[in-house]
C-alpha positions in Angstrom: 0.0 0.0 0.0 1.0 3.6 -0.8 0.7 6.5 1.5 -0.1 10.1 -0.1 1.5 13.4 1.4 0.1 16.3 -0.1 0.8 19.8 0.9 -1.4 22.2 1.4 -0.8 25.4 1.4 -2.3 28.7 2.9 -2.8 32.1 1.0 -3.0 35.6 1.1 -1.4 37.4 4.0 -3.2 36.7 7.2 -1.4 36.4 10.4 -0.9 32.6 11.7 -3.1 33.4 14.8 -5.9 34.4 12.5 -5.7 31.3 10.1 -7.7 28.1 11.1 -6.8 25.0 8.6 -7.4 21.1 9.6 -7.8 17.9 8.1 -10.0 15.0 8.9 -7.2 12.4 8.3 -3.6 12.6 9.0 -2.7 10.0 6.1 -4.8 8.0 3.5 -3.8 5.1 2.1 -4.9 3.5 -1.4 -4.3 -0.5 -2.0 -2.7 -1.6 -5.0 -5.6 -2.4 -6.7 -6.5 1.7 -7.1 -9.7 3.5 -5.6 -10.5 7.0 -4.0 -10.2 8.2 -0.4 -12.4 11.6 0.1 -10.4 14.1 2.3 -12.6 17.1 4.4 -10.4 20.3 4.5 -11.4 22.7 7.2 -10.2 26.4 7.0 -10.7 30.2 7.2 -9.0 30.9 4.9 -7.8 30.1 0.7 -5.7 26.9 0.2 -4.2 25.2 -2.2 -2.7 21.8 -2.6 1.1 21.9 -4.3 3.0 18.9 -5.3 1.7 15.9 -6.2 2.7 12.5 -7.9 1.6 10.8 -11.2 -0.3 7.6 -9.5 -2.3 9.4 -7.0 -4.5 12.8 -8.2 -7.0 14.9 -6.3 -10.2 16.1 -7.0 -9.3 19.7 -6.9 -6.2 21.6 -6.1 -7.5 24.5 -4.2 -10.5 26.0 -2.4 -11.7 28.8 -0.7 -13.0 29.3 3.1 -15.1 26.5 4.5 -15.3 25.9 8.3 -17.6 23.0 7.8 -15.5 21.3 5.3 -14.8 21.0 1.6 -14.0 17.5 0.3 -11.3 16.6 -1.4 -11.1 13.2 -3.2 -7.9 11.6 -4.0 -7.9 9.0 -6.4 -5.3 6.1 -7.9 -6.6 3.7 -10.6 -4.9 0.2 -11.2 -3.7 0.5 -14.7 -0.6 2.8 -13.3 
């Protein structure tokens, strides 16, 4: 099994004492055979995901403000 790190990134130029960004999961993991793991991104603020890797993609690469969550699906299919 595969582990996926993504960075996420914060932007615009708010202090760090005004910025509130979590994650519902610390790491996902996708078995060999591919599927999708959905991700819930909590945050005041813009973010954006930088970096990346050619077996594993996400369902978007950046969003804006959402303290209730905006989901984020990363996704792996067998064929790679």
């Amino acid at each position: 099994m595969k582990k996926v790190l993504y960075l996420l990134t914060l932007l615009d130029n708010k202090t760090e004492e005004d910025i509130f960004f979590g994650l519902n999961k610390e790491s996902i993991v996708i078995s060999p055979e591919g599927g999708s793991v959905d991700i819930l991104v909590y945050s005041n603020h813009k973010w954006e995901i930088k970096g990346g890797s050619d077996w594993c993609t996400p369902s978007v690469t950046c969003g804006n403000a959402n303290e209730n969550g905006e989901k984020v699906s990363f996704s792996a299919e067998l064929t790679y």
